[in-house]
C-alpha positions as CSV (number, residue, x, y, z in Angstrom):
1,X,47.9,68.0,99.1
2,X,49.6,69.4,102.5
3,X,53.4,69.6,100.1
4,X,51.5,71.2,97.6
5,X,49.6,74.2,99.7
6,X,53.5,74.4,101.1
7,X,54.5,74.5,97.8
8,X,52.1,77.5,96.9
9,X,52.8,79.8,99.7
10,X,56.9,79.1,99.3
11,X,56.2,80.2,95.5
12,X,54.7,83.6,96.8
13,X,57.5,84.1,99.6
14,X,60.0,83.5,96.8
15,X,57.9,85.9,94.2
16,X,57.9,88.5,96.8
17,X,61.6,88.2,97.7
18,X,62.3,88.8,94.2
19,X,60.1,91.8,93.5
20,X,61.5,93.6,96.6
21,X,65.1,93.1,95.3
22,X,64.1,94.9,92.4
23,X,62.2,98.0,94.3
24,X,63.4,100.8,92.3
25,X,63.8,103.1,95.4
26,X,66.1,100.0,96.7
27,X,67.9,99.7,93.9
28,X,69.3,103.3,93.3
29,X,69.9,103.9,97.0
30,X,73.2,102.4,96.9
31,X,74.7,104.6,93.8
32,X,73.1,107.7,95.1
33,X,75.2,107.2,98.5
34,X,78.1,106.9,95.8
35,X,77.5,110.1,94.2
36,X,80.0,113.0,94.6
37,X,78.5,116.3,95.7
38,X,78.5,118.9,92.2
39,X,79.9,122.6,92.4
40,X,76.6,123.7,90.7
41,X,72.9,121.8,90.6
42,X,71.7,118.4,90.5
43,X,69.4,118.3,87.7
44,X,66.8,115.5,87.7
45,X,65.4,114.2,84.8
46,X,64.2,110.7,82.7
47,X,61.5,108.5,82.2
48,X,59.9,105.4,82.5
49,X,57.2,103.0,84.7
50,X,58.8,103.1,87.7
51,X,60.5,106.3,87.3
52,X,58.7,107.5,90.3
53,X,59.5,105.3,93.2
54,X,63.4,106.2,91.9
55,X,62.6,109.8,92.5
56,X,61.3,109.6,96.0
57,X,65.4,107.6,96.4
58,X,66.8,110.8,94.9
59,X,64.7,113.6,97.0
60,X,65.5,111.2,100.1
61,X,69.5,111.5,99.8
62,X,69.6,114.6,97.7
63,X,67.1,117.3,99.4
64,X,68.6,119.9,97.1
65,X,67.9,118.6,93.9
66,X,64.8,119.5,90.9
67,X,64.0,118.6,88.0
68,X,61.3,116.7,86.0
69,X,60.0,113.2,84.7
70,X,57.4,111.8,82.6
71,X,55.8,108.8,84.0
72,X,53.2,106.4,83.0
73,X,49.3,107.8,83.5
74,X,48.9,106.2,87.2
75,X,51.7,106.0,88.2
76,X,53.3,108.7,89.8
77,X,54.5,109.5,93.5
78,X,54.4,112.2,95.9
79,X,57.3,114.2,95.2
80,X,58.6,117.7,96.4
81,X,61.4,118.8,94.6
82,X,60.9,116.7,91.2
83,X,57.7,117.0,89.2
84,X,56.1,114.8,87.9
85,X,54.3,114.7,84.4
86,X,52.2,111.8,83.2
87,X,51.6,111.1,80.2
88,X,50.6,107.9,77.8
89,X,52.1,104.2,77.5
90,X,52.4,102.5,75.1
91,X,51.1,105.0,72.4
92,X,52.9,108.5,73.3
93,X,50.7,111.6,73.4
94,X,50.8,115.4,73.8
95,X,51.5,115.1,77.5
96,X,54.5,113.1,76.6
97,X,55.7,115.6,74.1
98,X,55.7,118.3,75.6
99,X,57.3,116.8,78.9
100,X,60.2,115.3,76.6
101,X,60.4,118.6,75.2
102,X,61.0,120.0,78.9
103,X,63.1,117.3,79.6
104,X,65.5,118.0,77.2
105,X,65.8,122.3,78.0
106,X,66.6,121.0,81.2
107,X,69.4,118.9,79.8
108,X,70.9,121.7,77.7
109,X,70.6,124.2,80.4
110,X,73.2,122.2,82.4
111,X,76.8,123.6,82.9
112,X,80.0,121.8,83.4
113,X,79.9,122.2,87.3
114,X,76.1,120.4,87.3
115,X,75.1,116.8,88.1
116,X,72.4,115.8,85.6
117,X,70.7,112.8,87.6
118,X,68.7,110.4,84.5
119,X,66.1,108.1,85.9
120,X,65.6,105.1,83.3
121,X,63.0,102.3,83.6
122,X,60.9,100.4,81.2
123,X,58.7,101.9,79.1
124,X,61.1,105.2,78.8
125,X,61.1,104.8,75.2
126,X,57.2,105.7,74.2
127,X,57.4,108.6,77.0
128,X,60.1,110.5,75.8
129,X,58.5,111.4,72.7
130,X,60.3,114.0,70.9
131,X,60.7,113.6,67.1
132,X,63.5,115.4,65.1
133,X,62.2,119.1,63.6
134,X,59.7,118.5,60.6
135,X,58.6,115.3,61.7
136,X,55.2,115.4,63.6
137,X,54.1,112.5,66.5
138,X,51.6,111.1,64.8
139,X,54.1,111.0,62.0
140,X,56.6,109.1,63.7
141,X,53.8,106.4,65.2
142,X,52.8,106.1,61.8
143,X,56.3,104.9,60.6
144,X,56.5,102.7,63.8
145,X,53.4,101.1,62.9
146,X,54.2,100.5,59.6
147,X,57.6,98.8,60.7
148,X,55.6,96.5,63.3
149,X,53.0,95.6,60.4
150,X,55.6,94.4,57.7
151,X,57.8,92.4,60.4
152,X,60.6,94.5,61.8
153,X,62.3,93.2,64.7
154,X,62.9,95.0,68.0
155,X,66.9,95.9,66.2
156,X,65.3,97.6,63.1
157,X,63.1,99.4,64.8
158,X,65.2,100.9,67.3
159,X,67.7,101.8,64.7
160,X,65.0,103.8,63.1
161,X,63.5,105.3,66.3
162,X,66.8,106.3,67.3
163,X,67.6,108.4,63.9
164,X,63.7,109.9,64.3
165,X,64.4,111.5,68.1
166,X,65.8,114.2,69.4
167,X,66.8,112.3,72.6
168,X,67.2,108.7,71.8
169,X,70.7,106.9,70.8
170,X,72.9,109.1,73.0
171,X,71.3,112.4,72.3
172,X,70.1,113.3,75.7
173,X,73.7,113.0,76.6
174,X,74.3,115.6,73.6
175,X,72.6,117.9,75.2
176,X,73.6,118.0,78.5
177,X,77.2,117.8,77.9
178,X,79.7,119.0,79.5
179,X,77.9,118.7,82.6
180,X,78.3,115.3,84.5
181,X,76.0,112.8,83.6
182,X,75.0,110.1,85.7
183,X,72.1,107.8,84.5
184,X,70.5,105.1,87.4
185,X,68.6,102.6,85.0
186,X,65.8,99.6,86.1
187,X,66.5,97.5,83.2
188,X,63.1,95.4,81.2
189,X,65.5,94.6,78.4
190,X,67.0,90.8,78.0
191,X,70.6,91.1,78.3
192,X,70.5,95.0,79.7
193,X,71.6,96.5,76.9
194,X,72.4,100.2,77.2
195,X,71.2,101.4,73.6
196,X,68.2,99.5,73.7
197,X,66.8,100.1,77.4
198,X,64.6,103.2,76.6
199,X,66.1,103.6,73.2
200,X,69.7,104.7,75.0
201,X,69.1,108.3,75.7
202,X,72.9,108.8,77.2
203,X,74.6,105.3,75.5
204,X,76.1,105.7,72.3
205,X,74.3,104.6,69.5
206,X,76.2,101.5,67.0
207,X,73.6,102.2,64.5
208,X,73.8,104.8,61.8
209,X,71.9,106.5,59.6
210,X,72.7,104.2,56.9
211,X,71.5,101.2,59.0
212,X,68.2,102.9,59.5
213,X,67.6,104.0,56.1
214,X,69.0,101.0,55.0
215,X,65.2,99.2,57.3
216,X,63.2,102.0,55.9
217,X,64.3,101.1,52.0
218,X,63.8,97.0,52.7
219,X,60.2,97.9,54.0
220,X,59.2,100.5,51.6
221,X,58.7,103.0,54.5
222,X,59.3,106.8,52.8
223,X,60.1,109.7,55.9
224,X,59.0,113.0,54.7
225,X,62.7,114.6,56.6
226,X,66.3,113.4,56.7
227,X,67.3,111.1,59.2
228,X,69.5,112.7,61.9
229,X,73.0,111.2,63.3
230,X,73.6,109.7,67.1
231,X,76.7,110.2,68.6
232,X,79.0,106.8,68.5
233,X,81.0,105.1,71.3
234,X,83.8,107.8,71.4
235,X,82.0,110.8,70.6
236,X,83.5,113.5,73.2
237,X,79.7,113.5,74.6
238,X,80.2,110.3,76.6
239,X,83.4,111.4,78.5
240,X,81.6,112.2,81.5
241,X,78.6,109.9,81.1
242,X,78.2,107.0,83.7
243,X,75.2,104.7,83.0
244,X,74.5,102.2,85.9
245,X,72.1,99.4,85.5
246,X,71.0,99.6,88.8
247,X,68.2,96.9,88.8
248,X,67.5,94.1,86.4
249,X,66.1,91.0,86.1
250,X,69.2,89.0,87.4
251,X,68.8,91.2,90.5
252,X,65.2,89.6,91.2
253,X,66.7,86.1,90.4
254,X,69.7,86.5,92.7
255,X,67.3,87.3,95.8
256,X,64.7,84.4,94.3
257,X,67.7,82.0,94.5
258,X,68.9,83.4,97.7
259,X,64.9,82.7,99.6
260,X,64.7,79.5,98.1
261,X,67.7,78.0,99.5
262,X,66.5,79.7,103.0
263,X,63.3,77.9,102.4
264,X,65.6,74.4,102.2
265,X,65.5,73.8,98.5
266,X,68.5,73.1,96.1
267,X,68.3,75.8,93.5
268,X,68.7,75.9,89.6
269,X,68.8,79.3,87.7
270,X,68.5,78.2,83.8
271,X,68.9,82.3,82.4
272,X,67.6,85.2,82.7
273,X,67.6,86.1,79.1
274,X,64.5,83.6,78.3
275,X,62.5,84.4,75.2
276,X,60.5,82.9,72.3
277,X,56.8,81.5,72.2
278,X,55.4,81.3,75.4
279,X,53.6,77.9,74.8
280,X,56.9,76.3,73.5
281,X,58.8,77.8,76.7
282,X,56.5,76.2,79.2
283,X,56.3,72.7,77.2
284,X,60.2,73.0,78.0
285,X,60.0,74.4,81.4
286,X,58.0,71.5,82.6
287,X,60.5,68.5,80.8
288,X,62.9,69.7,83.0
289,X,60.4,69.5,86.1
290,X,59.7,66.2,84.7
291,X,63.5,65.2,84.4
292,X,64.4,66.1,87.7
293,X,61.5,65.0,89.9
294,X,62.1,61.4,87.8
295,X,66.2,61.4,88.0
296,X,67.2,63.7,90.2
297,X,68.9,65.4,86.9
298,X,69.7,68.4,86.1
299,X,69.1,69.1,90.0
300,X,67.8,66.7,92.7
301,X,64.8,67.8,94.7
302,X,63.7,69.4,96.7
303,X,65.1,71.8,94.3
304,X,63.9,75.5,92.9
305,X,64.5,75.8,89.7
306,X,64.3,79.6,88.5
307,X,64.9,81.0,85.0
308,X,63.8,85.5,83.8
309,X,63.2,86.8,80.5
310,X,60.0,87.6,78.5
311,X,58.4,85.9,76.4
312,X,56.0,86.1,73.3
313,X,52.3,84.8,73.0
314,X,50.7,85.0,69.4
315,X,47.0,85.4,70.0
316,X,44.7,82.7,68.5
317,X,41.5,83.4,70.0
318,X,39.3,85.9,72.1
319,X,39.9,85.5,76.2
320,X,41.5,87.2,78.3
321,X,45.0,86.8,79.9
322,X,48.8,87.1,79.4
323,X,51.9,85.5,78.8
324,X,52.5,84.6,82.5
325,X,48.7,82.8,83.0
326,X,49.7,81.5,79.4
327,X,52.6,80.1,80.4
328,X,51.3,78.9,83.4
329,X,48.4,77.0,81.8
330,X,50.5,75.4,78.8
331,X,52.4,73.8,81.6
332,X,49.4,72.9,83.6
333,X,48.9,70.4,80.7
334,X,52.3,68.9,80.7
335,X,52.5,68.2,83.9
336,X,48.9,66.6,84.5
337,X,49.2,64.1,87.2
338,X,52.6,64.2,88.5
339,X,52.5,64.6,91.6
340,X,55.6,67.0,93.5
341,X,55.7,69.6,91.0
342,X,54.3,73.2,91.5
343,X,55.4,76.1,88.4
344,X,54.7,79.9,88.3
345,X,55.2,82.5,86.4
346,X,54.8,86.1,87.0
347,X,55.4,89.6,85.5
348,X,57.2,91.7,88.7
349,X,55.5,94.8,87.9
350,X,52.3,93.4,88.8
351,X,50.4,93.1,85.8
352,X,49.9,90.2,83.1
353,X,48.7,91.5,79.6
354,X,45.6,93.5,79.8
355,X,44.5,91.3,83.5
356,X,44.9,92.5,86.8
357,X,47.0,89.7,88.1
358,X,50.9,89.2,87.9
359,X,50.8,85.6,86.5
360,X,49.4,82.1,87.6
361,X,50.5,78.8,89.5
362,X,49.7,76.0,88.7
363,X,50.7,71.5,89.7
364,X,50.0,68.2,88.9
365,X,46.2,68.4,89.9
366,X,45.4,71.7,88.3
367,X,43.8,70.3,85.0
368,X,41.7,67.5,87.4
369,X,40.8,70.2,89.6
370,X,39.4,72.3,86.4
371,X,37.4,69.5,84.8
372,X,35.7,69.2,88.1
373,X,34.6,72.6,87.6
374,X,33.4,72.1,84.4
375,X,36.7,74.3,82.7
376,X,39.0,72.5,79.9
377,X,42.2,73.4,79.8
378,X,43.1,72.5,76.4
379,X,39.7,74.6,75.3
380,X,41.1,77.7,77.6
381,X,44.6,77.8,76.3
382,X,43.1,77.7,72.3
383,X,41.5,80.5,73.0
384,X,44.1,82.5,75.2
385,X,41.8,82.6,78.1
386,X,44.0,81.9,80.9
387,X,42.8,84.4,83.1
388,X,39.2,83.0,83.1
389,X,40.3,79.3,83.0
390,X,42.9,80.3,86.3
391,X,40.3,82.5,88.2
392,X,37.9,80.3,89.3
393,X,40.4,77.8,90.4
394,X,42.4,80.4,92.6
395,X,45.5,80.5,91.4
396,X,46.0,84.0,89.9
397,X,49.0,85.5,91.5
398,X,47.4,89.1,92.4
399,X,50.5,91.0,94.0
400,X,48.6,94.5,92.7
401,X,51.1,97.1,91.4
402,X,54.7,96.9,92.3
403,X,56.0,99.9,91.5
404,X,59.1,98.2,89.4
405,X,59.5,96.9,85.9
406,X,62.3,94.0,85.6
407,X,60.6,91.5,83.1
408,X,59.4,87.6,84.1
409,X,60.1,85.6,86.9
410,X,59.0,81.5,86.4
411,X,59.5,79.6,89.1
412,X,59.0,75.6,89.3
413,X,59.3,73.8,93.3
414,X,59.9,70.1,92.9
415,X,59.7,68.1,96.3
């Protein structure tokens, strides 16, 4: 019991490691240093979660700057120079409109001899909400719900999002150019892709119109205006456009890697670009516990083995969790007895589904330990009530709000 109470509070030194490698304020520090000073203004604009705690970076090294950003409800900072408009997530609302609409005067206000400084972080898609003329908000959330209800995929949608917007696929760029554009982004996208992080405000847009009329025509989804065109790769709009992933989930891996071997374990990192069923993820997750704690193979312990992404859970039942305490729980049940093998999973923004926890831990003894209490773990996970099947038993990673967006983090100690 002593390894596995070590175990524990290792997993939470290494969990913290990570979500302090991605603190957004942390993570832009570096490229603001980098920046060259403009002849005219630094214009500050952008969106997203953690859009905030990137601000107070920018006001910190660059006193004479202003600007605006739409953040989630909840989440903003004390700023000075930058304001700050909240508005919803994940359903966009007025608020959101109208700062998008702001947000993008700003932009075409700028000159050649202005720096136009865009913030980027998950969830910068639904608050920059500004559809293309003729085509109201609750319009354009209609068509996206249509798309989500007859199986779209996260491509098809963005092609059609990005053809809907004013700012989205490269258009924010549009409008601020020629003035120097220099976006700092905090990537929740597997793979970091620059047109699909917030729906690429400044990155050129591959998809067309075709393409996205092509998705509306296969779903039978009729838009009441004409589409409009995103400028592509080597549209003139780009030339002085730098986008910077500044943070991602690699980032939070690198440091998780880095505090695990301090911590004296051998450490594995399977991908950071993890995603699929949640339940199927974990059964596979904990093989590879199982593997290495019997033959030393792929890694012999005491090893770490880490691994980022984000997965999917399709709901079942009627509890209360989230992918991470999902994840957590299916692996509970695999690794049932084994004794030297402790997993986690976590969100690093601090919240799991609709719970106020991150994620869960969970070891060998965790479903013995449950039954003692009277909770079934194969009853708990049927139902997708993690949360309520991992509360009682302690083992609810509460971290609280981090202030940073960078996807999942699972971690598995094996002694």
């Amino acid at each position: 019991m002593k390894s596995s109470a070590e175990s524990r509070r290792h997993i939470r030194q290494i969990l913290d490691a990570a979500i302090l490698a991605a603190d957004p304020a942390r993570a832009i520090r570096p490229h603001l240093r980098r920046l060259q000073k403009p002849k005219g203004r630094v214009l500050v604009i952008g969106a997203g979660k953690a859009t905030a705690q990137m601000a107070l970076a920018v006001e910190e090294l660059i006193p004479n700057c202003t600007g605006l950003i739409n953040v989630k409800y909840g989440h903003a900072a004390p700023l000075h120079k930058i304001e700050i408009n909240e508005c919803a997530h994940p359903v966009p609302d007025e608020a959101g409109l109208k700062g998008a609409q702001r947000i993008a005067d700003i932009a075409r206000s700028a000159t050649k001899d202005d720096l136009v400084l865009c913030l980027i972080s998950g969830g910068a898609s639904a608050l920059l909400p500004l559809p293309i003329p003729g085509l109201s908000l609750a319009q354009k959330q209609d068509i996206t719900r249509q798309l989500l209800a007859r199986g779209a995929d996260i491509h098809e949608m963005n092609a059609v999002r990005r053809h809907l917007s004013q700012i989205k696929g490269g258009q924010l760029a549009k409008l601020a150019y020629p003035a120097k554009v220099v976006t700092l982004i905090l990537s929740d996208v597997i793979g970091d892709d620059l047109n699909t992080i917030g729906s690429g405000p400044t990155a050129p847009d591959p998809s067309t119109i075709a393409d996205a009329q092509a998705v509306l025509d296969k779903y039978k989804i009729t838009v009441p205006v004409a589409l409009t065109e995103t400028p592509k790769p080597r549209d003139k709009v780009f030339r002085n456009v730098q986008n910077i992933v500044a943070g991602s989930n690699r980032l939070a891996i690198d440091a998780a890697r880095k505090t695990a071997r301090k911590l004296g374990y051998r450490t594995l990192v399977l991908s950071s670009l993890i995603e699929g069923e949640t339940r199927d993820i974990a059964r596979m997750h904990a093989a590879i516990a199982k593997e290495a704690k019997a033959t030393g193979q792929p890694i012999k312990p005491p090893c770490c083995i880490i691994s980022g992404g984000e997965t999917t859970v399709t709901i079942q039942g009627k509890g209360l969790g989230g992918r991470n305490q999902e994840f957590a729980l299916a692996a509970a049940l695999e690794i049932a007895g084994t004794e030297g093998i402790t997993i986690a999973s976590a969100g690093t923004d601090g919240t799991d589904g609709p719970t106020d926890a991150a994620g869960a831990q969970a070891d060998g003894a965790t479903v013995e330990r449950a039954q003692k209490l009277g909770l079934s773990a194969k009853v708990h996970l049927a139902n997708n009530d993690s949360y309520h099947f991992f509360q009682p038993l302690k083992d609810l990673i509460l971290t609280g709000p981090t202030g940073t967006n960078v996807m999942d983090l699972r971690l598995i100690l094996i002694r």
